[in-house]
C-alpha positions in Angstrom: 72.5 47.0 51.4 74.4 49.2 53.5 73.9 53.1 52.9 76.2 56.5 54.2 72.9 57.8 55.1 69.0 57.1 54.2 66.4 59.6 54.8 62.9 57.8 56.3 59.5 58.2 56.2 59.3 61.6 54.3 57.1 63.1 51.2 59.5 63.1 49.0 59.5 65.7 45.8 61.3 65.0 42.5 61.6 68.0 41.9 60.3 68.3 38.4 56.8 69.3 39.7 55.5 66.3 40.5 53.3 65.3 43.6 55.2 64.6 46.3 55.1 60.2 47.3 55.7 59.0 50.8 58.9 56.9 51.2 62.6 56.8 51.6 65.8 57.8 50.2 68.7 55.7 50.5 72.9 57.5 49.7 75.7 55.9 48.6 79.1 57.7 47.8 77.4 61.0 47.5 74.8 59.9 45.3 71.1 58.7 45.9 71.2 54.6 45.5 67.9 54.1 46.3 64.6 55.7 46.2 61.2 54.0 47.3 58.4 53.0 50.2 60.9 51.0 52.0 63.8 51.5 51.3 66.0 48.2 53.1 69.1 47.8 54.7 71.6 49.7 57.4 72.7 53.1 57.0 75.4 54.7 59.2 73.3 57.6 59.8 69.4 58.0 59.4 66.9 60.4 59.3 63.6 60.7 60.5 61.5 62.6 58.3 57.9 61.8 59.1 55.9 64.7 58.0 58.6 66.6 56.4 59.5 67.6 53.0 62.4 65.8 50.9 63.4 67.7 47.9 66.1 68.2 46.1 68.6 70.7 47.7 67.8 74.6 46.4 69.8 75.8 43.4 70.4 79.8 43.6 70.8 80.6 40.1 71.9 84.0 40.8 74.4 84.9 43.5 77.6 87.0 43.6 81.0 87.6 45.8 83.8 86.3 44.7 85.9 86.8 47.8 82.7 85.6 50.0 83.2 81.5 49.6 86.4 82.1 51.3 85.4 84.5 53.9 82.7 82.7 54.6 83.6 79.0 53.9 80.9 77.3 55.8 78.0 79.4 53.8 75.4 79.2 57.4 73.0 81.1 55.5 72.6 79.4 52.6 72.8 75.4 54.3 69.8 77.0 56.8 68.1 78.1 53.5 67.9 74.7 52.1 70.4 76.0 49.4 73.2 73.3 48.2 74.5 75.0 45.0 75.1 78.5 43.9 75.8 80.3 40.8 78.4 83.5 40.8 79.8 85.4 38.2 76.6 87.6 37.7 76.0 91.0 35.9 79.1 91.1 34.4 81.5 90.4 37.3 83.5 87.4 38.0 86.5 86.0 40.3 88.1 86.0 36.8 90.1 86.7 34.8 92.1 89.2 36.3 95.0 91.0 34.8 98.0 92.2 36.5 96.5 95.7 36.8 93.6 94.5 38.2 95.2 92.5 40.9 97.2 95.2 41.1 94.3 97.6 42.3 93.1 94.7 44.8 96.4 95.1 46.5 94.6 96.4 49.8 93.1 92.9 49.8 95.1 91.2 52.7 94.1 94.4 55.0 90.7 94.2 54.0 89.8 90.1 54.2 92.9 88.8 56.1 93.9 86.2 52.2 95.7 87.8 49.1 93.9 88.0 46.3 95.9 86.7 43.8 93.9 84.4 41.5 93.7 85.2 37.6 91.8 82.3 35.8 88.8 80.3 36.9 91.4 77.1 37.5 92.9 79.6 40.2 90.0 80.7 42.0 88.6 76.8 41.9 92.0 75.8 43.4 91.1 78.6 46.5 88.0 77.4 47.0 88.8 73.6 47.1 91.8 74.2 49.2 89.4 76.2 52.0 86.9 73.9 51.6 83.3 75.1 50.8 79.4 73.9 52.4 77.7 74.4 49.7 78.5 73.3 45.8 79.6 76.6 43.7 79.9 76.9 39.9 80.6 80.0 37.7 79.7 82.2 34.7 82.9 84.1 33.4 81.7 88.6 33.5 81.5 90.6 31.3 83.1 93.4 32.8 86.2 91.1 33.8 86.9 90.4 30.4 86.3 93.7 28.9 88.9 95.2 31.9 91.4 92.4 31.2 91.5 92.9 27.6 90.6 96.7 27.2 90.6 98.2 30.6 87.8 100.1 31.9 87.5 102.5 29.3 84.6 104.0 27.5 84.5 103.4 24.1 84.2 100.1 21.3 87.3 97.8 20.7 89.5 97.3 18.3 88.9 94.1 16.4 92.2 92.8 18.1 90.5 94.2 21.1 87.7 92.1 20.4 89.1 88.8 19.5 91.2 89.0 22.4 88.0 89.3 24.3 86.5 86.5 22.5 90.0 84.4 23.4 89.5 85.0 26.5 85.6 83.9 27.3 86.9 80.8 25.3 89.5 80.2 27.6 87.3 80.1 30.5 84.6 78.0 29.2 87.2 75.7 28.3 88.7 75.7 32.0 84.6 75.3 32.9 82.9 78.5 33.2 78.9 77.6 32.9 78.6 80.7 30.7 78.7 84.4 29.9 77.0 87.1 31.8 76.9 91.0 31.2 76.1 93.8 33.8 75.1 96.7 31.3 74.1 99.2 33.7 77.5 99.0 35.7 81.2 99.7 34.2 82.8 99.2 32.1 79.7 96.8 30.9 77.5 100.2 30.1 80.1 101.1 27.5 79.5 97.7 25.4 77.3 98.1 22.2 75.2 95.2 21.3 77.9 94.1 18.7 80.4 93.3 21.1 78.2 91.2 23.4 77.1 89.2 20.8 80.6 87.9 19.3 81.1 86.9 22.9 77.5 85.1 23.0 78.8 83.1 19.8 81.6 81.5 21.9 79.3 80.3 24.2 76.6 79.3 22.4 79.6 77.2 20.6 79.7 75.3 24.5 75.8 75.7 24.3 76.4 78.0 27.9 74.0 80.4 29.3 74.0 84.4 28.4 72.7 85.4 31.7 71.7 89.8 32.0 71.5 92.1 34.0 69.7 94.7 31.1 70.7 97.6 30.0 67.5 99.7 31.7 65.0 98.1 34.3 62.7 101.0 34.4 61.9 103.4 31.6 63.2 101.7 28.9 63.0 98.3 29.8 61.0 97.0 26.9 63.8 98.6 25.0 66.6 96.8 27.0 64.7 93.3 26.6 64.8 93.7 23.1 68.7 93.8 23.0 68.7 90.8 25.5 66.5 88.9 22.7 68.4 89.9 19.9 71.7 88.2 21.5 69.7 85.2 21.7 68.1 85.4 17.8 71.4 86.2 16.4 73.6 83.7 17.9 71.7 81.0 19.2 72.7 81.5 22.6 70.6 80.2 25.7 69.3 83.6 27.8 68.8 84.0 31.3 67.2 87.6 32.1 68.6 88.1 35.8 66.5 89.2 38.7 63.5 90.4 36.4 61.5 93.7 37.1 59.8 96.7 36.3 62.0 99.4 39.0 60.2 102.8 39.8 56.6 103.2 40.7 55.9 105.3 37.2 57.0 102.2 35.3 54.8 100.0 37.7 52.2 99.5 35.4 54.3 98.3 32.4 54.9 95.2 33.9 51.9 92.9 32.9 52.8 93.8 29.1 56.5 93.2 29.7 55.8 89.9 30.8 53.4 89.1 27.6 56.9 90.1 25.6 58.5 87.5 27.3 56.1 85.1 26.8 55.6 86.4 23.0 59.9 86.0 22.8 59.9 82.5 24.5 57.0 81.4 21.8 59.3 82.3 18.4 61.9 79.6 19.5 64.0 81.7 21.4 65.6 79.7 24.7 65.0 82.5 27.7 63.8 82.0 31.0 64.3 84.6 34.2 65.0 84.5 37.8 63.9 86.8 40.3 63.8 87.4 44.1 61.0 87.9 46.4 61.2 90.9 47.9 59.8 94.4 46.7 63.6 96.3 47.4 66.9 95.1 45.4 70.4 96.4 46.3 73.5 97.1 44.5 76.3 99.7 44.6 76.2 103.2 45.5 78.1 104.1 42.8 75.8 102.3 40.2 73.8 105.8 40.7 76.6 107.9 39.6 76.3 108.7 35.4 78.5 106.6 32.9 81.1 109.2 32.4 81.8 109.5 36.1 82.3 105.6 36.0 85.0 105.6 33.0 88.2 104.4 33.9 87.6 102.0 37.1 87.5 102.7 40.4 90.5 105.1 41.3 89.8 107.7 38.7 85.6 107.7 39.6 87.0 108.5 43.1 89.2 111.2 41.6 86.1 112.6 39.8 84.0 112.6 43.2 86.6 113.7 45.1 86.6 117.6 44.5 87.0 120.3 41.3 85.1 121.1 38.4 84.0 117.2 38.1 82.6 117.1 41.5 80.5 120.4 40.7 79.0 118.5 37.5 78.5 115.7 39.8 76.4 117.8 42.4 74.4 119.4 39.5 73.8 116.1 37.5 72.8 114.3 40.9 71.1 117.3 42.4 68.6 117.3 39.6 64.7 117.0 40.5 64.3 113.8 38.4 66.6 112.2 40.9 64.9 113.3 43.9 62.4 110.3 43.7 66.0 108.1 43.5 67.2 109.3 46.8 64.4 108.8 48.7 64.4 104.7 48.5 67.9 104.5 49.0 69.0 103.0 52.2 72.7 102.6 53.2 73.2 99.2 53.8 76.6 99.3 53.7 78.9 102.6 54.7 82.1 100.8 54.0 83.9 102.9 56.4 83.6 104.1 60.1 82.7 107.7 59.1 79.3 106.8 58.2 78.7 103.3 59.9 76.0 105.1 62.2 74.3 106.0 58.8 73.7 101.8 58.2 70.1 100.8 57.8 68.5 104.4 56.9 67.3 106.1 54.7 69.3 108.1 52.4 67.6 111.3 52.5 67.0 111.3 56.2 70.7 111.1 57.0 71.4 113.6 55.0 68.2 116.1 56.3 70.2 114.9 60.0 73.6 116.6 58.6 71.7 119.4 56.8 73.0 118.9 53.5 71.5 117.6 50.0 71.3 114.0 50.0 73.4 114.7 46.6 76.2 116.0 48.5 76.2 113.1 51.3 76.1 110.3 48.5 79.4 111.9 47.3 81.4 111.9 50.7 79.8 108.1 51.6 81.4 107.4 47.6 84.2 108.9 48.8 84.4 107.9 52.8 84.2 104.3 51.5 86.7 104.2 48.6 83.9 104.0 46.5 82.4 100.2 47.7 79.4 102.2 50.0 76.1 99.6 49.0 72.5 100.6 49.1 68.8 98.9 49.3 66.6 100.5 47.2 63.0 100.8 47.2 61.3 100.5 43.7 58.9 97.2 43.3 55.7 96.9 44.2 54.1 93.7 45.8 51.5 93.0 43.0 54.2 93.0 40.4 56.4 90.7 42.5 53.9 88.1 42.8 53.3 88.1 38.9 56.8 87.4 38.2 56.8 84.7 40.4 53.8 82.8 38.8 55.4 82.6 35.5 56.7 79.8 35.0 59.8 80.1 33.2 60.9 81.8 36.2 63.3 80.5 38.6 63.8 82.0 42.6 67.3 83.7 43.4 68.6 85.4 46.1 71.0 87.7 43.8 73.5 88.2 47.0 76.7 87.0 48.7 77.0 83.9 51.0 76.7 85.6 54.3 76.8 84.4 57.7 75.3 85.8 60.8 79.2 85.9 62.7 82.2 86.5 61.3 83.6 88.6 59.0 80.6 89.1 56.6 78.1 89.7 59.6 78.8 93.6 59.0 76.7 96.3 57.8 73.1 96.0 57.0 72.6 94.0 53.7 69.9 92.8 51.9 67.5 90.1 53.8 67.5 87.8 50.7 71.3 86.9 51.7 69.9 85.2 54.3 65.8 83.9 53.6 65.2 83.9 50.3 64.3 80.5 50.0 62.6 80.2 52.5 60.2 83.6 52.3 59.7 82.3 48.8 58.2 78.5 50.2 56.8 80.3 53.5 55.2 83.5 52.3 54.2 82.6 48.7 53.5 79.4 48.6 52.1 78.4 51.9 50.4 81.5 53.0 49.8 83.3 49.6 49.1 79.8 47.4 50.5 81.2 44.6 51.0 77.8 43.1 51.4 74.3 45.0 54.2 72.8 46.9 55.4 71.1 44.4 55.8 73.7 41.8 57.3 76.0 44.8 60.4 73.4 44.8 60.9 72.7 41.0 61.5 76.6 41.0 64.4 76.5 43.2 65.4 72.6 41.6 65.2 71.5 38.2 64.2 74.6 36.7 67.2 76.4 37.8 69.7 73.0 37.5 68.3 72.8 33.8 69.6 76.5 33.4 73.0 75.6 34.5 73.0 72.7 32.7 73.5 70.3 35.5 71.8 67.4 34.6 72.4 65.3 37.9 71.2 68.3 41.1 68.1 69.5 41.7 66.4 66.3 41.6 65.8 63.3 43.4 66.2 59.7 41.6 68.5 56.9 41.7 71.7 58.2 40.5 71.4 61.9 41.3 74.0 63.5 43.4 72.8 63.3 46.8 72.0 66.8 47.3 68.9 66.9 49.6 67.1 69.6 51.7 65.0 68.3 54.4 62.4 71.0 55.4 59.0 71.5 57.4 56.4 72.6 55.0 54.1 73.9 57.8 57.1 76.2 59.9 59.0 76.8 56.9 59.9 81.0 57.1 62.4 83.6 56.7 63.3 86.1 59.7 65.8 88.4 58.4 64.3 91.4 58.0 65.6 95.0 56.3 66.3 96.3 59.8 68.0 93.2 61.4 68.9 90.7 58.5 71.6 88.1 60.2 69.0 85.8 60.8 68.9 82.7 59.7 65.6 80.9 58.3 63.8 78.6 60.5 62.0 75.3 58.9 65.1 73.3 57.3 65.9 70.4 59.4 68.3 68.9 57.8 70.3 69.5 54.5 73.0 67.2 52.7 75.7 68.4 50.2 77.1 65.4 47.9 75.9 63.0 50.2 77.4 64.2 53.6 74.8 65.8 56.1 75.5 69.5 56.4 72.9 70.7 58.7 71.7 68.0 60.6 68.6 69.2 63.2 68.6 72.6 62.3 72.1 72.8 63.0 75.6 73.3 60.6 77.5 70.1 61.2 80.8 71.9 59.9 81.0 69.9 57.2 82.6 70.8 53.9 81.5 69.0 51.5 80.8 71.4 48.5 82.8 71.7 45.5 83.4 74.0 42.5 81.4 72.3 39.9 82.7 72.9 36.5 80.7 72.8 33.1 80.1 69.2 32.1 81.5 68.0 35.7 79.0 67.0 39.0 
C-alpha cells in the first residue's frame, strides 16, 4: 500500500492509558490507515522514530485569544509543544458573537493588529481563520460574557425575560453553527453580574446539544467551596456536562483547603454528576489587570471603567478600596507581564510593588495609571499556588493539562511583553518535570491527560488517539529530553524534545523544525 507518510520503529501510545507497543504507524488522506509491528508498503515521507514516543497529538483544552490564530497563524509554540488542537472561547469570552457596538469599540483594531476585526458569528470568525490558514486544529466554546454584552450590554444587573430568551437564542444559534459548548468567566465582566439563574437557562441549551459548561468560578480563594457549589448545581439542574477551568486553591491562607476541595470533587463526580477539570502546571496564573479592580468599577465595559480610573470622586474610591490592607498581600505577587503601552514597558517582568516603591508611590496608585496608560488591557502574573497543591491536582484523574493562554510565537507580533511561560511549555513541563523527573504517574497516563481525556471533553471522538481510522494527528517526542525552557523572566522559548509533529496527516514540525505548513482547521461540533 502506498502511504502520505508512516512513522517507523517507535513506542507507540494509544492514548487511552495504555502501555505503549513498539511498531509503526501508517497515514493516508489525513487519517492513520494502518497501525502495527510492520507496517508494509511505500510512503512518500517516513519517519524514524526508534526510541521515541508516538502519541496522539496534545489537545489544550483550555486556551484563549481570539485575534491570536490570525496574528499568529503558524502557532510555533504550540506545534514545538506537541500541541495539534486547541480549545478557545474560555471564561466567558469568545471571537463571538459580537454586536455592532461591540465591533464598534474594537474599531482601533486595524492600528493595533494590522486585520479589521469585523467578524460577528462563529461561521465568520471560522471563515478568517480558514482563509489565513492555521498549524494547529482550533475549535470553540461560545462566552458568556459575549452573549450577555450582545444581548444586554455590559451592564450590572439581571435580564429581562426577553433579555433572557434572547440570550438563550443566541447560545442556540452558535451551537447550531458549531460551537463545542458554553463557558462563563464569573469573576470578570459583565459575567460577575450573572446570578445562577441565568447561567443555567443557557446550560439547558447546551445540554440540549449535550455541549460542555466549561468555568471559570465565581471565587478561587476564600470562597471557593462556595463557588464550586454553584458550578455543581448547573450540572444537577440541567444535565449539563461541566468542565471546572484551570482548577485551584489561589492565596496562601486558602492553601490548606485544597485537599478537602478536591474530596468535593470527587464526592460531586460520585452522585452522577458529569465534571472533570483542567489545570496548568505552574504555581503562578495570569489574567487582566483590571480583573483586580471591584465589580462596580467594571460596570459598563471598557470605556466607562477607564472613565472611572481615570480621575474624580471614582478614582478617590478606587485608591481607598484598592489601598486597603487586605489587598496589600494582592500587590505583592503581581508582576506586569504586559504594560500595554510604552509608558510602562520598562516595568515588564517585575514585580508590582517594587516598581511602584521605584516611583515612590502606592502600588494602588501605579495599578491605576498602568489601567489607564494601557487603555485598560495592562496583564499581570500572579503569585498565589503552592507546589504541593499543584502536584495534587495533577494526580487526579479526572483532570486534564492546559495551558490556559494565547498561541504565541517567539517573533512576530505576539513575541511582545513578558507573558506567561505556559504559552510556550506547558506540555512539555508537564511530560518533563512531572512525569519523568517527579513520577507522578507513568508515561502513559502523562499522555492520556493531554489526549483522550481532554478529546473526550470536547467531544471529538476521532483526535487524541492513535488507531486505524483516527485523524492523523501525531506528536512525535523524546521521552528522555523532553522539557520546557521558557521561563517567567524570559518566556519566548520554545520547548525542546518534540521531533516531529503532524496536523491531519501533513508533517508540521518535522526534526524539531516548523515545516510552514498549514494544515489545521476550525473543527466544529460533530465535524473532524
Amino acid at each position: 500500500m502506498a502511504f502520505d507518510v508512516v512513522i517507523r520503529s517507535g513506542w507507540v501510545f494509544d492514548g487511552l492509558g495504555g502501555e505503549p507497543v513498539r511498531g509503526d504507524l501508517g497515514v493516508v488522506g489525513g487519517r492513520i490507515e494502518a497501525l502495527g509491528p510492520c507496517v508494509e508498503g511505500e510512503a512518500a515521507r517516513t519517519i524514524d522514530a526508534s526510541g521515541l514516543a508516538v502519541a496522539p497529538g496534545f489537545i489544550d483544552i483550555h486556551t484563549h485569544g481570539d485575534v491570536y490564530p490570525l496574528l499568529c497563524p503558524d502557532a510555533p509554540a504550540r506545534l514545538h509543544d506537541g500541541v495539534t488542537t486547541e480549545m478557545v472561547g474560555n471564561c466567558g469570552e469568545s471571537p463571538f458573537p459580537q454586536s455592532r457596538a461591540m465591533l464598534a469599540a474594537r474599531a482601533d483594531s486595524v492600528e493595533r493588529y494590522g486585520f479589521e476585526v469585523d467578524w460577528a458569528t462563529l461561521d465568520d470568525f471560522a471563515r478568517r481563520q480558514d482563509a489565513a490558514g492555521s498549524g494547529i486544529n482550533r475549535c470553540s466554546l461560545v462566552g458568556h460574557g459575549n452573549v450577555r454584552a450582545a444581548v444586554m450590554g455590559e451592564g450590572d444587573g439581571a435580564p429581562t425575560g426577553e433579555q433572557l430568551d434572547g440570550m438563550c437564542r443566541e447560545v442556540e444559534a452558535a451551537m447550531e453553527a458549531g460551537a463545542v459548548g458554553l463557558s462563563t468567566g464569573l469573576v470578570y465582566a459583565p459575567g460577575m453580574y450573572a446570578e445562577p439563574r441565568e447561567v443555567e437557562a443557557l446550560c439547558r441549551v447546551v445540554a440540549r446539544y449535550g455541549g460542555l459548561y466549561a468555568s471559570h468560578i465565581r471565587n478561587e480563594g476564600e470562597t471557593m467551596e462556595e463557588a464550586v457549589e454553584e458550578f455543581a448545581d448547573a450540572g444537577r439542574h440541567t444535565g449539563v456536562r461541566l468542565q471546572l477551568s484551570h482548577v485551584k486553591m489561589a492565596g496562601e491562607p486558602n492553601w490548606g483547603k485544597a485537599q478537602p476541595l478536591a474530596r468535593r470533587l470527587e464526592a460531586i463526580r460520585a452522585e452522577g454528576v458529569d465534571l472533570a477539570c483542567d489545570r496548568y502546571p505552574y504555581t503562578a496564573g495570569a489574567t487582566s489587570l483590571s480583573a483586580f479592580l471591584p465589580g462596580w468599577a467594571r460596570e459598563g465595559g471598557r470605556e466607562r471603567m477607564l472613565e472611572r480610573v481615570a480621575g474624580g470622586e471614582t478614582r478617590r474610591r478606587l485608591l481607598v478600596e484598592l489601598g486597603a490592607e487586605e489587598m496589600q498581600a494582592t500587590w505583592r505577587v503581581l508582576v506586569i507581564a504586559g504594560a500595554g503601552c510604552e509608558r510602562w514597558q520598562q516595568a515588564e517582568g517585575r514585580g508590582l510593588v517594587d516598581v511602584a516603591a521605584e516611583v515612590g508611590r502606592p502600588p494602588a496608585e501605579v495599578a491605576l495609571e498602568v489601567l489607564t496608560a494601557s487603555g485598560g488591557r495592562a496583564s499581570i502574573v500572579q503569585f498565589s499556588m503552592c507546589e504541593r497543591n499543584v502536584a495534587m491536582w495533577l494526580r487526579l484523574p479526572f483532570v486534564a493539562v492546559a495551558s490556559d493562554s494565547s498561541s504565541r510565537g517567539a517573533e512576530g507580533p505576539t513575541a511582545s511583553g513578558k507573558p506567561h511561560p505556559r504559552a510556550y511549555g506547558t506540555s512539555a513541563r508537564f511530560l518533563g518535570r512531572y512525569v519523568r523527573e517527579q513520577g507522578l504517574m507513568g508515561l502513559a497516563e502523562g499522555v492520556r491527560r493531554l489526549t483522550s481525556l481532554p478529546a473526550s471533553r470536547i467531544g471529538l471522538s476521532r483526535r487524541g488517539v492513535l488507531r486505524p481510522g483516527a485523524c492523523a494527528d501525531v506528536a512525535v517526542f523524546d521521552p528522555q529530553r523532553i522539557i520546557d525552557r521558557a521561563t517567567y523572566e524570559h518566556p519566548q522559548q520554545y520547548s525542546v524534545g518534540v521531533r516531529a509533529v503532524l496536523v491531519n496527516g501533513v508533517v508540521a514540525l518535522a526534526d524539531g523544525e516548523l515545516t510552514g505548513a498549514r494544515a489545521g482547521r476550525f473543527l466544529r461540533r460533530g465535524e473532524e
